[in-house]
C-alpha positions as MATLAB code, in Angstrom:
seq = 'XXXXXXXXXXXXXXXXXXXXXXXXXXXXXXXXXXXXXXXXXXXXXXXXXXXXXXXXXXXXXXXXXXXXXXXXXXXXXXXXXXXXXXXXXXXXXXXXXXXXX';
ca = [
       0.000    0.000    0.000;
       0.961    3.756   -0.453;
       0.166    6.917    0.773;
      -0.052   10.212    0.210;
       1.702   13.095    1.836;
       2.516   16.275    0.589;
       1.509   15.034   -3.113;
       4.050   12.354   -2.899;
       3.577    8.654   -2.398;
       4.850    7.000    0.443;
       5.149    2.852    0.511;
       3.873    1.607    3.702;
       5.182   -1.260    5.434;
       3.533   -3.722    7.852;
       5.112   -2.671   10.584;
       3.678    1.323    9.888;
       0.839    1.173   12.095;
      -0.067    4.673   12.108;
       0.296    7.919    9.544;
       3.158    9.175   11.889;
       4.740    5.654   11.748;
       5.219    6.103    7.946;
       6.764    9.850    8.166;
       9.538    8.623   10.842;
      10.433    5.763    8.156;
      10.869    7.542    4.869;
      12.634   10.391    7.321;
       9.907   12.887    6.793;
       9.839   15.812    9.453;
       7.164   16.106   12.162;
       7.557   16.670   15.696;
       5.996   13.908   18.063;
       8.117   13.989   21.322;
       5.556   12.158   23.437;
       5.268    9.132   20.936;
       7.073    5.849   22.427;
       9.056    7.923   24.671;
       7.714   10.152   26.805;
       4.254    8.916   26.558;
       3.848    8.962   30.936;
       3.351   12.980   30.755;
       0.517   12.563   28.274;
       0.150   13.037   24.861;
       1.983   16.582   23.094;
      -0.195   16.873   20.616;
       2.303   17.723   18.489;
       1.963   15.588   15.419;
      -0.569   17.158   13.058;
      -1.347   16.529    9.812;
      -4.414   17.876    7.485;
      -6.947   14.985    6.362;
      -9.537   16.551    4.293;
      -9.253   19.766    5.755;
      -9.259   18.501    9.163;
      -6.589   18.309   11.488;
      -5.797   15.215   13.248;
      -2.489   13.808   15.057;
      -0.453   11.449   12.787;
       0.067    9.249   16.362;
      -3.649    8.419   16.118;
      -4.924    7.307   12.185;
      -3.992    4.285   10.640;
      -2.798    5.265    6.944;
      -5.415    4.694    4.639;
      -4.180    4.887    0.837;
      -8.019    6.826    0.220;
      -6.643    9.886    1.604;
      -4.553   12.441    1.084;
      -2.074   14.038    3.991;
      -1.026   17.213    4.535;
       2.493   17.915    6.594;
       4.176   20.615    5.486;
       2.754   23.587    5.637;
       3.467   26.921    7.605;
      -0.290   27.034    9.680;
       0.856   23.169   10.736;
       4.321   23.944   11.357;
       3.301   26.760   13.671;
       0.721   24.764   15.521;
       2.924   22.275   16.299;
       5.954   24.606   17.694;
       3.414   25.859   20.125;
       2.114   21.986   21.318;
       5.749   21.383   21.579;
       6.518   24.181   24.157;
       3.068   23.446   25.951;
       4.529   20.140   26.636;
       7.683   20.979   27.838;
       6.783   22.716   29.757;
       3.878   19.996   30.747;
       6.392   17.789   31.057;
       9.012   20.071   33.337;
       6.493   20.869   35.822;
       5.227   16.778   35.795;
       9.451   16.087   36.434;
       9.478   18.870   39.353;
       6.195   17.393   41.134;
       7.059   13.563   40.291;
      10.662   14.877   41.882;
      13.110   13.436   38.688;
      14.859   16.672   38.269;
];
């Protein structure tokens, strides 16, 4: 099956379980700090993409070869600077309560 992003196709392999799954292995750019890593401060929210001309996070939709997904573009890239900072700084105040600083 493949996918597209940005108006180019993207293969994706069985192990690609979700749309942000498929960016991370053909390298493409989108910030998703909380995914398999830091997932015990909650979710960043950081991982948007367009679907139809609604946003969604990447972490959360299977790929579906139907649609077509939108990643770079300066409204998304914006958004997803500010989720970043929110959860930073989320995630600082979680460290200072939880006592791991």
């Amino acid at each position: 099956m493949k996918i597209t992003i940005d108006n180019k196709e993207y293969e994706v392999g069985p192990r690609n379980k979700t749309v942000l799954d498929v960016c991370r292995k053909h390298k493409l750019s989108i910030t998703a700090p909380c995914y398999k890593t830091l997932r015990q401060f909650g979710t960043c929210n950081s991982c948007l993409v367009e679907v139809d001309g609604e946003k969604k996070l990447s972490c959360g939709i299977p790929p579906d070869e139907n649609e077509k997904y939108v990643l770079q573009r300066d409204d998304l890239l914006e958004e997803r600077k500010e989720k970043v900072k929110l959860f930073k700084a989320h995630k600082e105040k979680m460290e200072r309560l939880l006592g791991k600083s």
